[in-house]
Every structure is written in C-alpha cells, then in structure tokens.
N, CA and C atoms as a LAMMPS dump frame, in Angstrom:
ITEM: TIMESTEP
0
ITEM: NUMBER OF ATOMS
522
ITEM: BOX BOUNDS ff ff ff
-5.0000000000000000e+02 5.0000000000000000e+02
-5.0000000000000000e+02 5.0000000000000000e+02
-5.0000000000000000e+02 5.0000000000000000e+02
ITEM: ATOMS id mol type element x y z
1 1 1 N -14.202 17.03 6.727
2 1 2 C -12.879 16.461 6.792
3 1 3 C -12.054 17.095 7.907
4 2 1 N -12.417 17.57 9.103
5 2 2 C -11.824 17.911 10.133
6 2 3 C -10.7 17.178 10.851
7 3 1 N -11.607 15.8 10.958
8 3 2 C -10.693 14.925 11.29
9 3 3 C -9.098 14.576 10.432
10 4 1 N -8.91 15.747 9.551
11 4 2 C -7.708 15.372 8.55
12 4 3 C -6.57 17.128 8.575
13 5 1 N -7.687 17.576 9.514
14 5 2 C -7.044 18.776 9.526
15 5 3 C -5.307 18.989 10.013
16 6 1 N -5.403 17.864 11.32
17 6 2 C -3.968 18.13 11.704
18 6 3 C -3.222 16.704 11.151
19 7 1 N -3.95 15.971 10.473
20 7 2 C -3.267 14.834 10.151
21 7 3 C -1.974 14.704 9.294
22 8 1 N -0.984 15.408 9.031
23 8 2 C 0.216 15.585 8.617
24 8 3 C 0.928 15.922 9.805
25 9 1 N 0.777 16.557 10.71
26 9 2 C 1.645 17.468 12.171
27 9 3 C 1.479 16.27 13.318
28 10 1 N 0.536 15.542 12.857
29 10 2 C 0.381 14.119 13.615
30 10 3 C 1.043 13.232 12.849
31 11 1 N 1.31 13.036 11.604
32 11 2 C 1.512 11.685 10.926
33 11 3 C 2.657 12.116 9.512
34 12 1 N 3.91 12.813 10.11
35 12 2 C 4.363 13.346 9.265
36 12 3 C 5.028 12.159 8.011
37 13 1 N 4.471 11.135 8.13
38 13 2 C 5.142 9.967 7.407
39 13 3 C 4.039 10.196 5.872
40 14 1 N 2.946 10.632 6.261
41 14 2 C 1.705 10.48 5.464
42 14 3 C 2.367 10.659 4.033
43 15 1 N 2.775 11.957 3.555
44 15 2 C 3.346 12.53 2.815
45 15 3 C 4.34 11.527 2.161
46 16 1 N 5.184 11.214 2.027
47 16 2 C 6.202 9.708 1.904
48 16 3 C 5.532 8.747 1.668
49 17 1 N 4.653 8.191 2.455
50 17 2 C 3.709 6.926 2.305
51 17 3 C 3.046 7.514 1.21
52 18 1 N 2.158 8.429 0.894
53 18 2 C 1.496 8.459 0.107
54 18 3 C 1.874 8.336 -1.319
55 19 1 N 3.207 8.926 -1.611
56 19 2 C 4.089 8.884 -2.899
57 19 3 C 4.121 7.227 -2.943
58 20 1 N 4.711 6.558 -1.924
59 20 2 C 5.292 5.337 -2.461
60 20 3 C 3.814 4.709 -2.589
61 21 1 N 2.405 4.917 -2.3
62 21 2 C 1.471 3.983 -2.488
63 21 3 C 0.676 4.87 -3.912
64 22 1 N 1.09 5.808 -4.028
65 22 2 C 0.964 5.91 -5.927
66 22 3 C 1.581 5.195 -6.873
67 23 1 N 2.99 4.971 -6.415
68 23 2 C 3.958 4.651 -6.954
69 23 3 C 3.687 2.629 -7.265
70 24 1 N 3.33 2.266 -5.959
71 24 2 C 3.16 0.68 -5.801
72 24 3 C 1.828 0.643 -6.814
73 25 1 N 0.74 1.627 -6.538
74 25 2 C -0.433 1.238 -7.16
75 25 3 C -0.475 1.397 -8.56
76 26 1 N 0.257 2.101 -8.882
77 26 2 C 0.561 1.929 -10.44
78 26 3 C 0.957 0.624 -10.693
79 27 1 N 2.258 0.167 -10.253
80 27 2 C 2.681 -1.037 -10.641
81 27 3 C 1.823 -1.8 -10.754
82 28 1 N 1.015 -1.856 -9.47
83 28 2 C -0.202 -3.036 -9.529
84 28 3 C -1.406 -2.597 -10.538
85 29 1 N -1.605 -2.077 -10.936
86 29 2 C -2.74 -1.357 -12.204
87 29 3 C -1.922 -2.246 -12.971
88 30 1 N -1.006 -1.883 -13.701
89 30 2 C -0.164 -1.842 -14.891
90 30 3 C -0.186 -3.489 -14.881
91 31 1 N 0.512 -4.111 -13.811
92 31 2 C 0.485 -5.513 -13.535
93 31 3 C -1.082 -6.282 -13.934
94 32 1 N -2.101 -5.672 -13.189
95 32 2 C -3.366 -6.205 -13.735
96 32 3 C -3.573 -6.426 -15.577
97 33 1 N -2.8 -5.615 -16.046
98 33 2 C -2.732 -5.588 -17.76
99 33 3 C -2.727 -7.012 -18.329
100 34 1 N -1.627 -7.48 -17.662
101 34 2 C -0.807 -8.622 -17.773
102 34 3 C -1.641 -9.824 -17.886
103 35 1 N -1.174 -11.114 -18.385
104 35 2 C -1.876 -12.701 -18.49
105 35 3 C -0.873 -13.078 -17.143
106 36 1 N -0.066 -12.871 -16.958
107 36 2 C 1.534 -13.706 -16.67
108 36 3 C 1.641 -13.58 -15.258
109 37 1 N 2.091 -14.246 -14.595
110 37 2 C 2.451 -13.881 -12.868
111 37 3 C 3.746 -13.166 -13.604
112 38 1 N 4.505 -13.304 -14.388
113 38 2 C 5.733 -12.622 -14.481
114 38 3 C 5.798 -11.495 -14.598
115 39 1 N 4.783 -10.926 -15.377
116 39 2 C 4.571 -9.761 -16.258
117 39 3 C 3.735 -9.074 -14.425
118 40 1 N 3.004 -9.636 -13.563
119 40 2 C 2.814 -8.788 -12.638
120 40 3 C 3.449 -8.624 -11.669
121 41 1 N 4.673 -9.696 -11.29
122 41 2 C 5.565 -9.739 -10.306
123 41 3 C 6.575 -8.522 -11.083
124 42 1 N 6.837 -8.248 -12.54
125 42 2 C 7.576 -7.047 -12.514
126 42 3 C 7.357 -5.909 -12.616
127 43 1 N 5.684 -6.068 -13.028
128 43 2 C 5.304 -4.505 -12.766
129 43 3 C 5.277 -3.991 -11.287
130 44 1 N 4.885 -5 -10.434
131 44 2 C 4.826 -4.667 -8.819
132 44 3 C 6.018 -4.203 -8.366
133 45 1 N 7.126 -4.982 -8.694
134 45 2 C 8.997 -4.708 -8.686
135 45 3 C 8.802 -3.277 -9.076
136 46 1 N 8.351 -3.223 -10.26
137 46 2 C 8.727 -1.608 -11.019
138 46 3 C 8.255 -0.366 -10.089
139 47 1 N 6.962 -0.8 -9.348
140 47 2 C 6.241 -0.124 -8.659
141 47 3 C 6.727 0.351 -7.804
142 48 1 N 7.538 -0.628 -6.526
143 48 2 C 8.146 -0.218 -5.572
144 48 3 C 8.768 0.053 -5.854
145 49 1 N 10.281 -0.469 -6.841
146 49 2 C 10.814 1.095 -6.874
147 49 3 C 11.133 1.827 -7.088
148 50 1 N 9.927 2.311 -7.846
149 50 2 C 9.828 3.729 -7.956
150 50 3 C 9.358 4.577 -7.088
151 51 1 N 8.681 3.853 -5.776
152 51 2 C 8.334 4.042 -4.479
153 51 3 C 9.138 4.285 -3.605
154 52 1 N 10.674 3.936 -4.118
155 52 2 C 11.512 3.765 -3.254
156 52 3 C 12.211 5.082 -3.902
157 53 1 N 12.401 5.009 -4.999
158 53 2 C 13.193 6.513 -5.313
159 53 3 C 12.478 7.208 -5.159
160 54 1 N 10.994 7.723 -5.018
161 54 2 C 9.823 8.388 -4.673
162 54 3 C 10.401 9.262 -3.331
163 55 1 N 10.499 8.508 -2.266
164 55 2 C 11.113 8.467 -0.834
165 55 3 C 12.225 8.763 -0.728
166 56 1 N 13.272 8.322 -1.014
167 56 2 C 14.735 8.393 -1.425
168 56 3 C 14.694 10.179 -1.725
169 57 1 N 14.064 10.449 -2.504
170 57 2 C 14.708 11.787 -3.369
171 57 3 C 13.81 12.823 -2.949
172 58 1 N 12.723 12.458 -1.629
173 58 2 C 11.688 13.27 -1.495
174 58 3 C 12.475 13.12 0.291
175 59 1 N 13.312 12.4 0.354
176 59 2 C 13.56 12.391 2.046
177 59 3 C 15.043 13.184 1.639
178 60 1 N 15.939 12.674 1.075
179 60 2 C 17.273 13.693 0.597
180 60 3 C 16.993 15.386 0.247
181 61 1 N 15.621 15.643 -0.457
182 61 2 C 15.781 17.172 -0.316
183 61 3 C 14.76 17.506 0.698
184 62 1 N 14.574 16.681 1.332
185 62 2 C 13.379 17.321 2.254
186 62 3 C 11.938 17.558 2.058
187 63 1 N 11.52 17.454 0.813
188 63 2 C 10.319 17.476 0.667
189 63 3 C 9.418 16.859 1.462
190 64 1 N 9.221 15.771 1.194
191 64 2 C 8.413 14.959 2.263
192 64 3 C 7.942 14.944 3.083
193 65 1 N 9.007 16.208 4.196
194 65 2 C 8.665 16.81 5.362
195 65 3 C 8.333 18.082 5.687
196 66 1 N 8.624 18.843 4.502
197 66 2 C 8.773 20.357 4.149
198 66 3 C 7.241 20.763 4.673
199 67 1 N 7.175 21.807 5.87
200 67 2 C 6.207 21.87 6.425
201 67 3 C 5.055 21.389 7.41
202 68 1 N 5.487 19.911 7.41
203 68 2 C 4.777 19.462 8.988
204 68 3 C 5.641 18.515 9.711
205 69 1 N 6.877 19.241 9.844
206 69 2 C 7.798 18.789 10.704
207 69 3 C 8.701 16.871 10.589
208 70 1 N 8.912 16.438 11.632
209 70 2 C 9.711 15.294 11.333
210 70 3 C 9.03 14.142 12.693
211 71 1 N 8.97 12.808 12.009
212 71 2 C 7.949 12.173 12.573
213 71 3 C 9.044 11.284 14.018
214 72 1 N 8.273 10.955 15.19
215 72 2 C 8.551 10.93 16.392
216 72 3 C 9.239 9.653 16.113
217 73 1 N 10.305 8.888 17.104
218 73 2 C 10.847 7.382 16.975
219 73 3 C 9.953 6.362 17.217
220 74 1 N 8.885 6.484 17.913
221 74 2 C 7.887 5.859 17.642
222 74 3 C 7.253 5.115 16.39
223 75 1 N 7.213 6.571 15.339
224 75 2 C 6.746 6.301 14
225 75 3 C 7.078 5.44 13.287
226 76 1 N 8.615 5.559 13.255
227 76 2 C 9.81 4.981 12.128
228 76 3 C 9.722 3.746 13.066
229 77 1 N 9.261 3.227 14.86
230 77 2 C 9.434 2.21 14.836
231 77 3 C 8.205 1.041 14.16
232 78 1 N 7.085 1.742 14.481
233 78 2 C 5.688 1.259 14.222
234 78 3 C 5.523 0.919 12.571
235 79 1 N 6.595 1.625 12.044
236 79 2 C 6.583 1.437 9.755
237 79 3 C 7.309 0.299 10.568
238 80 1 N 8.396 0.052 10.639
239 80 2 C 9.461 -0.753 11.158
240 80 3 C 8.744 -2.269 11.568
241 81 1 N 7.993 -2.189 12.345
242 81 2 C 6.949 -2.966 12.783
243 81 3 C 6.082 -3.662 12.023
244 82 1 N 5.486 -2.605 10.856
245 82 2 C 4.266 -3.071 9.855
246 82 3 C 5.367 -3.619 8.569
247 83 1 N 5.942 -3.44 8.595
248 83 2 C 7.041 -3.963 7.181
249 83 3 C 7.039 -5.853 8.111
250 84 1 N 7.565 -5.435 9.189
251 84 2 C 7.579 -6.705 9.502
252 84 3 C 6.637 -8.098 9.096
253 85 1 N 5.389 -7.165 9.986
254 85 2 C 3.729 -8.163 10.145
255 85 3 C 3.788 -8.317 8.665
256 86 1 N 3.85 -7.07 7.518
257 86 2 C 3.734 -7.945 6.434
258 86 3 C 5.03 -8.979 6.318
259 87 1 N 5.744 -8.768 5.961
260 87 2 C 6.826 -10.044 5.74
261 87 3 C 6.481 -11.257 6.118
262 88 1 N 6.1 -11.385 7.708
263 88 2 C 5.697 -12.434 8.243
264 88 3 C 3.942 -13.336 7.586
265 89 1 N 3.307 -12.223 7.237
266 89 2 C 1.945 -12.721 6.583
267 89 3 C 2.295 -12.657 5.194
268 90 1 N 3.008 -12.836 4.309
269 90 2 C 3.625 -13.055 2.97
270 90 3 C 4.018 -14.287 3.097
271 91 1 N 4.81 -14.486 3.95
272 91 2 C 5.611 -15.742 4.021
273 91 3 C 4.575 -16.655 4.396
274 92 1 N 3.788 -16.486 5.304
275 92 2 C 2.371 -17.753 5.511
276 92 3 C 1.994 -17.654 4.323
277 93 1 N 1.358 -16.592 3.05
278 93 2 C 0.599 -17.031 2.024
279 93 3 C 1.589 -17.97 0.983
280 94 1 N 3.203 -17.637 0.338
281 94 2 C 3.811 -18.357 -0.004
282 94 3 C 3.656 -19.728 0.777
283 95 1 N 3.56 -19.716 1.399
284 95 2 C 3.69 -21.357 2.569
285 95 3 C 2.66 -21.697 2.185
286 96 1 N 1.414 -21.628 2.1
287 96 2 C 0.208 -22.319 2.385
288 96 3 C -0.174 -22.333 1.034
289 97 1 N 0.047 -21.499 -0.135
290 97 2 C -0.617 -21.658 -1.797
291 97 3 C 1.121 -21.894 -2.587
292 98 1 N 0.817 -23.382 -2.6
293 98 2 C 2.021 -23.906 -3.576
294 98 3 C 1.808 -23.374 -5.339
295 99 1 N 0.392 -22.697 -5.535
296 99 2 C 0.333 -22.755 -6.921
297 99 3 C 0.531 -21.221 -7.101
298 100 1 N 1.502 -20.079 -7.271
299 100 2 C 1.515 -18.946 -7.029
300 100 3 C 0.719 -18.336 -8.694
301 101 1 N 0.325 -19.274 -8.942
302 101 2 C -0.892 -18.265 -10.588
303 101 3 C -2.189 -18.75 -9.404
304 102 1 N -2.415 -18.782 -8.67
305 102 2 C -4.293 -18.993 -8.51
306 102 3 C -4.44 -17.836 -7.904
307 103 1 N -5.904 -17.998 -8.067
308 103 2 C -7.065 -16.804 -7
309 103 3 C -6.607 -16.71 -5.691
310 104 1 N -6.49 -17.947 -5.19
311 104 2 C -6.159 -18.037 -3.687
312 104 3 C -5.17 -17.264 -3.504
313 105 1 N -3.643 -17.678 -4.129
314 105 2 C -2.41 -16.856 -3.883
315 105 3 C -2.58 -15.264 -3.924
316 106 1 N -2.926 -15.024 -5.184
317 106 2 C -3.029 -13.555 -5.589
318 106 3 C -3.997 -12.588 -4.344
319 107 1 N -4.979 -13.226 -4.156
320 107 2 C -6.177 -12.441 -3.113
321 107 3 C -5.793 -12.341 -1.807
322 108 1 N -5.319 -13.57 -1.588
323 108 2 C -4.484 -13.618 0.059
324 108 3 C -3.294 -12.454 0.535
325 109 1 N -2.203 -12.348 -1.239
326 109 2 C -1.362 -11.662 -0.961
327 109 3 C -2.106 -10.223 -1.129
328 110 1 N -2.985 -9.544 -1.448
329 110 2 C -3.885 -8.34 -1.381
330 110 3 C -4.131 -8.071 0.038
331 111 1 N -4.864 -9.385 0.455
332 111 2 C -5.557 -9.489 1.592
333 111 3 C -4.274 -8.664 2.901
334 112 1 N -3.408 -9.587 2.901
335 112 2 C -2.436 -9.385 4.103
336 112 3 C -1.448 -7.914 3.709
337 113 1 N -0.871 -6.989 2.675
338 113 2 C -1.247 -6.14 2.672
339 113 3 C -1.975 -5.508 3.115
340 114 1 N -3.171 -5.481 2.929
341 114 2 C -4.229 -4.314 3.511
342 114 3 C -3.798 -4.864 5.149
343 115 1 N -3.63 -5.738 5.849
344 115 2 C -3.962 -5.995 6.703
345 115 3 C -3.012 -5.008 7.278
346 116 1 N -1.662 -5.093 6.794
347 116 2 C -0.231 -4.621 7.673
348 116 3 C -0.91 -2.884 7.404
349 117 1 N -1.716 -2.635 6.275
350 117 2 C -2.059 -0.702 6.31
351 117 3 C -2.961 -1.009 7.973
352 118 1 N -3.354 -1.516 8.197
353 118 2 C -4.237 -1.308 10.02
354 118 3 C -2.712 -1.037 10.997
355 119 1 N -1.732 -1.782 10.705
356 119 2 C -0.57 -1.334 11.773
357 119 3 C -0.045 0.26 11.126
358 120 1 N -0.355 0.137 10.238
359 120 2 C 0.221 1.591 9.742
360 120 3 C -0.661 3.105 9.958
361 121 1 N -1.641 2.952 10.442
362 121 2 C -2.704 3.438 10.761
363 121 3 C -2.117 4.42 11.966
364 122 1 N -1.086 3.929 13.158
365 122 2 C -0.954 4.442 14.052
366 122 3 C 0.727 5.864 13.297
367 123 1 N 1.344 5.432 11.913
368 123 2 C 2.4 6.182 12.096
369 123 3 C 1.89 7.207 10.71
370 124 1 N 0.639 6.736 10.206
371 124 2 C 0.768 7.293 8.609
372 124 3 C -0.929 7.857 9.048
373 125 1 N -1.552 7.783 9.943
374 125 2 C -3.009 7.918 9.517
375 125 3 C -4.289 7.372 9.303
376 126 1 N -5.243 7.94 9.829
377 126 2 C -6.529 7.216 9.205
378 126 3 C -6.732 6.75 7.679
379 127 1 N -6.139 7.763 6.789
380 127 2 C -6.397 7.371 5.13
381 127 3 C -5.781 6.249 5.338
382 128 1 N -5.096 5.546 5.736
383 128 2 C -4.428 4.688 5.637
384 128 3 C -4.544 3.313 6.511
385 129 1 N -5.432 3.515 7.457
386 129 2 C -6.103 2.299 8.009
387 129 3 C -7.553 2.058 7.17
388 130 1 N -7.9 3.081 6.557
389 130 2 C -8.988 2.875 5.821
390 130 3 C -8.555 2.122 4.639
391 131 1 N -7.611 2.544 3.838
392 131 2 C -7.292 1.444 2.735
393 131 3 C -7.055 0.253 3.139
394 132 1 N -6.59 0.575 4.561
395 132 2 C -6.562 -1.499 4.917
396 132 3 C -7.233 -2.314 4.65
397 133 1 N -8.512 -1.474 5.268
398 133 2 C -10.118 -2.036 5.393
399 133 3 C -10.267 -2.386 4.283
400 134 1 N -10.669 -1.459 2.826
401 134 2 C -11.126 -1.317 2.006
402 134 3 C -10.116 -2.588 0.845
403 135 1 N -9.485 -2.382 0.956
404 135 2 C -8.201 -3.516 0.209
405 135 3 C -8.347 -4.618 0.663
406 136 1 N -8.583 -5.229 2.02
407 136 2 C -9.134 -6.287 2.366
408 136 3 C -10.446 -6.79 1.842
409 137 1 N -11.417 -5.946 2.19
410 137 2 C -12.445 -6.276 1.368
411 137 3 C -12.981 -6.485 0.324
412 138 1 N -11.899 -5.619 -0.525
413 138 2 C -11.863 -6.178 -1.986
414 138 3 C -11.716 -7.722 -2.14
415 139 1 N -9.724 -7.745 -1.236
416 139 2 C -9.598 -9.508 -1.334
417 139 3 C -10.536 -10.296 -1.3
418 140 1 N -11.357 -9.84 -0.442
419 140 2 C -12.287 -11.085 0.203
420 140 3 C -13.138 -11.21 -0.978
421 141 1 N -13.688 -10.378 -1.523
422 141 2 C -14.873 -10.811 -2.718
423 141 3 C -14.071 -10.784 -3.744
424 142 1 N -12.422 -10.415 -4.072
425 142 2 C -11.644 -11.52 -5.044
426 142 3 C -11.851 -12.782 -5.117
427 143 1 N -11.892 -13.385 -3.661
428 143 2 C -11.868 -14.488 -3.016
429 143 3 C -13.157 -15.463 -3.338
430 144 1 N -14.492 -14.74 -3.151
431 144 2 C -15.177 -15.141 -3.227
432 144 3 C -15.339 -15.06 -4.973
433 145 1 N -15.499 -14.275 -5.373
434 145 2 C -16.139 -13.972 -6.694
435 145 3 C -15.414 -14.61 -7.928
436 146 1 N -15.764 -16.169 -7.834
437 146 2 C -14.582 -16.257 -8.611
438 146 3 C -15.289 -16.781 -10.395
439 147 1 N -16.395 -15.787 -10.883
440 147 2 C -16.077 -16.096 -11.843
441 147 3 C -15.467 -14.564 -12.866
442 148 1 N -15.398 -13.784 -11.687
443 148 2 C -14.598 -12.72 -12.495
444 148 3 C -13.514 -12.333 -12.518
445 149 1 N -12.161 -12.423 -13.218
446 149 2 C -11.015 -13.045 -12.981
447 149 3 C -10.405 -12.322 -12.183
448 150 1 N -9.258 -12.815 -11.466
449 150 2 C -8.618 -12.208 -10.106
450 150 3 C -8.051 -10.765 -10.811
451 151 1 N -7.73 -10.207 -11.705
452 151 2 C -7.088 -9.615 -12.234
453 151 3 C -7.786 -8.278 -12.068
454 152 1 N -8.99 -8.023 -11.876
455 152 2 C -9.856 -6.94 -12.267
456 152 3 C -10.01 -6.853 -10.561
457 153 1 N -9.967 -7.59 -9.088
458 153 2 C -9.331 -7.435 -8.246
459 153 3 C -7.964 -6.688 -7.778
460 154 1 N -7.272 -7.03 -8.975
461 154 2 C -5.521 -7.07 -8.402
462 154 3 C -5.498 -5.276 -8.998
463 155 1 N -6.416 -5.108 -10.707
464 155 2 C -6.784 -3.477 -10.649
465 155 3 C -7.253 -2.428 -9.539
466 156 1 N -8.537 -2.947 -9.167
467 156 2 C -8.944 -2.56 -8.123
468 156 3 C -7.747 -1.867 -7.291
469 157 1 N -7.2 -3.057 -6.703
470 157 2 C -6.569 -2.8 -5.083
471 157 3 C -5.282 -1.907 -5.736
472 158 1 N -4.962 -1.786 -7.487
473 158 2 C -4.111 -0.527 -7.755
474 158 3 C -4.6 0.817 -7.504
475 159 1 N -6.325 0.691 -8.21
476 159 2 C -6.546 1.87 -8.485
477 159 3 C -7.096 2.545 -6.316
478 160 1 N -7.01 1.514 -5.604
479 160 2 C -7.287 1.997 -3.854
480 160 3 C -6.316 2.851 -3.467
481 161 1 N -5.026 1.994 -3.913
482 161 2 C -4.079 2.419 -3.411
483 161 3 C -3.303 3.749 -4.335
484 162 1 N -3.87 3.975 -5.432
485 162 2 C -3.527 5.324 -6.084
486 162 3 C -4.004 6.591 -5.204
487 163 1 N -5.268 6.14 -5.052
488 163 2 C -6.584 7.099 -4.684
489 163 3 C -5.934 7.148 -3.435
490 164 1 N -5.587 6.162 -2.283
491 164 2 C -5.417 6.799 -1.257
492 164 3 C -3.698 7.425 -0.775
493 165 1 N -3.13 7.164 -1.852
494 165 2 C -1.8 7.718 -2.047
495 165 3 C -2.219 9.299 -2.554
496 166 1 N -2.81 9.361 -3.359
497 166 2 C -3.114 10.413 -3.792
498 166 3 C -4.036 11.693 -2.696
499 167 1 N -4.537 11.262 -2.18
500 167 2 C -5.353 11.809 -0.771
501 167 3 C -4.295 12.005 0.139
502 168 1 N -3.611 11.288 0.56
503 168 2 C -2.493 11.456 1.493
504 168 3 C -1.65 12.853 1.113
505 169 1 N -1.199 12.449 0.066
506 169 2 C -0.359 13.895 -0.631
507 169 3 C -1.072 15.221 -0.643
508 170 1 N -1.886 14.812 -1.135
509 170 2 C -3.366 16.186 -1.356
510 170 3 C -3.264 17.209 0.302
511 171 1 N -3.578 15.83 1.126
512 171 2 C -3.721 16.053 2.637
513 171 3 C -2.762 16.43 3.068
514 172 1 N -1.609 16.754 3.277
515 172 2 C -0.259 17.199 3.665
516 172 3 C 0.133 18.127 3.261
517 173 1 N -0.576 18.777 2.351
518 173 2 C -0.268 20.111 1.361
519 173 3 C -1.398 20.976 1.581
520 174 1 N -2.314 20.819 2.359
521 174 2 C -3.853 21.187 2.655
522 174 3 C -3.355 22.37 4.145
C-alpha cells in the first residue's frame, strides 16, 4: 500500500469524503431494507445528511484536516466540478426512466454516481476512483441480472461505499 502512503498530504479532502461516504452508504444499506422507493429515497436523504453534518462539524473543528494540511483551490474546484457531472447525469436518468420503481432507474442512478467518483479521483484519491469503477460495475450486472432483485444491488453499492469511506478515514490517520 505505498501508493497510499502520501495520499492524505496529496488529497487532503480524503478524510471528509470518506465520513460523508460512510455516512451516504449507510443510508443506502438501510434503504436496501425497504419494499418502497419512499422508504429508500428517505433513507438516502437520511444518509446525506448525516454526511453533511459529518463535514459540517468535522470542517468547523478542524478535524478533517487535523494533520495533513488544507486542500489546494484546485481541489474544492474539481468536488465543485464532480457535484456538477453528477447533477447533470441524474437529471439524464430522471429524463430517460419515467418509471422511478424499475431496475433501469435505480441501476442507472448507481451507475452515474460511481461515474462522477472517476472525477473525484483527481481531489479525493485513488480509493476513490476505484469505488467508481467498482460501483459501476456492480450497476451494470444490477442491470443485467435481473432476476435478483435490484435491491441486493442498491445493498451492495451501500456496503462499497462504507468500505471505501471507511479506508479513506483509516488512510488519513495512517
């Protein structure tokens, strides 16, 4: 794991990101529980934010950064950037799946996620272009696999994004 050695003094966002993608991946675990798009659209809500006070209360006392310094304008523009690409690839999957309970909707919106962690790759890290990968690929055999219900997918891409929230943090304290 060399390659992770300076990866906080390079990617001081890691630390932050990693809280809020424990925080999201719970929601989405918890959400997988669920029958209901309702019951997972509010666990996901619940998720972020608690992702958001995660950040909030870890950027107000400093934690977050406590020890590998404060990340370049670059960084904050490139998150800035990937918040975007997703927004913009959310809004194509709403556009294109009128039925927001199917496979299609649910896997697509996984899918384009992981996609926006590849732009995030340049301000947060390799752990974090790797969950792109890996979260995508789940989608895709969500996608495909459809006699096992999307739901045990939508777990999955909680329990990715725990694991690599959880690595991130691990990694910044290393």
């Amino acid at each position: 794991m060399d390659f992770l050695t300076n990866s906080p003094e390079l990617f001081p966002l890691v630390r932050g990101g990693g809280g809020f993608l424990v925080s999201i991946g719970l929601g989405i675990l918890v959400g997988a529980l669920g029958r209901s798009r309702r019951f997972r659209i509010v666990a996901l809500i619940a998720g972020a934010a608690l992702g958001v006070v995660v950040m909030a209360v870890g950027g107000v006392t400093k934690i977050i950064f406590e020890g590998i310094g404060y990340p370049e304008w670059w960084q904050w523009a490139v998150l800035g950037l990937a918040v975007l690409v997703e927004g913009y690839l959310v809004n194509l999957v709403v556009e294109r799946n009128l039925d927001r309970d199917s496979r299609s909707f649910w896997m697509w919106m996984l899918f384009v996620v992981g996609a926006h962690f590849l732009v995030l790759t340049a301000s947060h890290g390799v752990i974090c272009g790797t969950l792109g990968l890996v979260c995508m690929a789940n989608a895709l055999v969500g996608l495909r696999s459809t006699r096992i219900p999307f739901r045990v997918f939508w777990a999955i891409d909680g329990v990715l994004k725990m694991g690599a929230g959880t690595t991130m943090i691990a990694v910044s304290y290393a």
